[in-house]
C-alpha positions as CSV (number, residue, x, y, z in Angstrom):
1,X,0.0,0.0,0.0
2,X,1.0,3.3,-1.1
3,X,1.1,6.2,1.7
4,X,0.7,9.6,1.3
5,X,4.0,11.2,0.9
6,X,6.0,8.0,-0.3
7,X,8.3,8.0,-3.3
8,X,6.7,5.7,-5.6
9,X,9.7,4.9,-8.4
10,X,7.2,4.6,-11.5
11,X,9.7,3.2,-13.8
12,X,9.2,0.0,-12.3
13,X,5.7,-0.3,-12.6
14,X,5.1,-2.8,-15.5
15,X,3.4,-1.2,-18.1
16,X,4.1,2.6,-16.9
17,X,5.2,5.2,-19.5
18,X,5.5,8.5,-18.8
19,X,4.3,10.3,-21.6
20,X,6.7,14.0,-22.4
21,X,4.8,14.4,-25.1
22,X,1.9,15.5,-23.7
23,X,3.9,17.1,-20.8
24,X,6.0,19.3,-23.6
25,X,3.0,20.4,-25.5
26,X,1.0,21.2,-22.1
27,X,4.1,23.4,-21.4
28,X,3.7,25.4,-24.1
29,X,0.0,25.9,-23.8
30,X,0.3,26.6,-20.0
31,X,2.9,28.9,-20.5
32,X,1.1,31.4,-23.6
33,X,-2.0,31.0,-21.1
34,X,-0.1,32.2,-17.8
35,X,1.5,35.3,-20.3
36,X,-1.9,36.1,-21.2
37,X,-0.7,36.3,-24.9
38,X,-1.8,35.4,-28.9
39,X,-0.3,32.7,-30.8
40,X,1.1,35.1,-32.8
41,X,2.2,37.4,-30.1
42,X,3.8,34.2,-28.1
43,X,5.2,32.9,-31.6
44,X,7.2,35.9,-31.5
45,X,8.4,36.1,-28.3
46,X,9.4,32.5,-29.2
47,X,11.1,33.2,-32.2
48,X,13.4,35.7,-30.5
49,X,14.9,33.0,-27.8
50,X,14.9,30.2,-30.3
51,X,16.4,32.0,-33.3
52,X,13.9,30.8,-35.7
53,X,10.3,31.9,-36.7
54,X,7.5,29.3,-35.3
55,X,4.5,29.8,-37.2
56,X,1.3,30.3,-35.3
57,X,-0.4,27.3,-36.7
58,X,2.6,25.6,-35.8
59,X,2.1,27.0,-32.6
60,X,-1.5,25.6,-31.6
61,X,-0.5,22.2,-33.5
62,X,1.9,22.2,-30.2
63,X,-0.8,22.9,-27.9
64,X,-3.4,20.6,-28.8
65,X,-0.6,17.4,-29.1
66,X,-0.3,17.2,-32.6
67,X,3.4,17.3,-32.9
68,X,5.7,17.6,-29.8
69,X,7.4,20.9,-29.7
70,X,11.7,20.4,-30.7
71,X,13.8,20.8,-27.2
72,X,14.8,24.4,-27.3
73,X,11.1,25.9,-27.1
74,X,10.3,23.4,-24.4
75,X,13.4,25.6,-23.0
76,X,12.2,28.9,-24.1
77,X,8.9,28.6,-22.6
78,X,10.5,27.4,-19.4
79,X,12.8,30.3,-19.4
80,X,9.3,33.3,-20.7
81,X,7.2,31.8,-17.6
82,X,9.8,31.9,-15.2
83,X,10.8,35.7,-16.4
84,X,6.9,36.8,-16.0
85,X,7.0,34.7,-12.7
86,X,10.1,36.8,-11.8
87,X,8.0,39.9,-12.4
88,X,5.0,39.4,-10.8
């Protein structure tokens, strides 16, 4: 029996996979939602940590788990909550 506040290691649970997927693309979503911003607005913002352009429909094809977003935006929206956390 598991007891409230025990470590549970999941990866030995037959059967268990954790699934980043979904965790990435709920970061992104979570993250234009806590800025309060457009896709296009938050594609920009984007585009100026990353180095590239992401297109808005590229954008919501993120957020509703259609394609995984690449490593450095998972980064990049890590790093634009954590700056309007740091301003609040």
């Amino acid at each position: 029996m598991i007891r409230h506040g025990q470590v549970v290691q999941l990866g030995g649970r037959a059967g268990y996979q954790p699934d980043f997927r979904a965790l990435a693309c709920g970061e992104v979503s979570s993250a234009r939602a806590a800025l309060g911003l457009g896709v296009a607005e938050f594609a920009a913002r984007l585009g100026h940590l990353v180095g590239w352009q992401p297109a808005p429909q590229v954008i919501e094809s993120w957020e509703r788990g259609m394609a995984p977003p690449p490593g450095d935006v998972v980064l990049a929206v890590r790093a634009c909550a954590a700056w309007d956390e740091g301003r609040a």
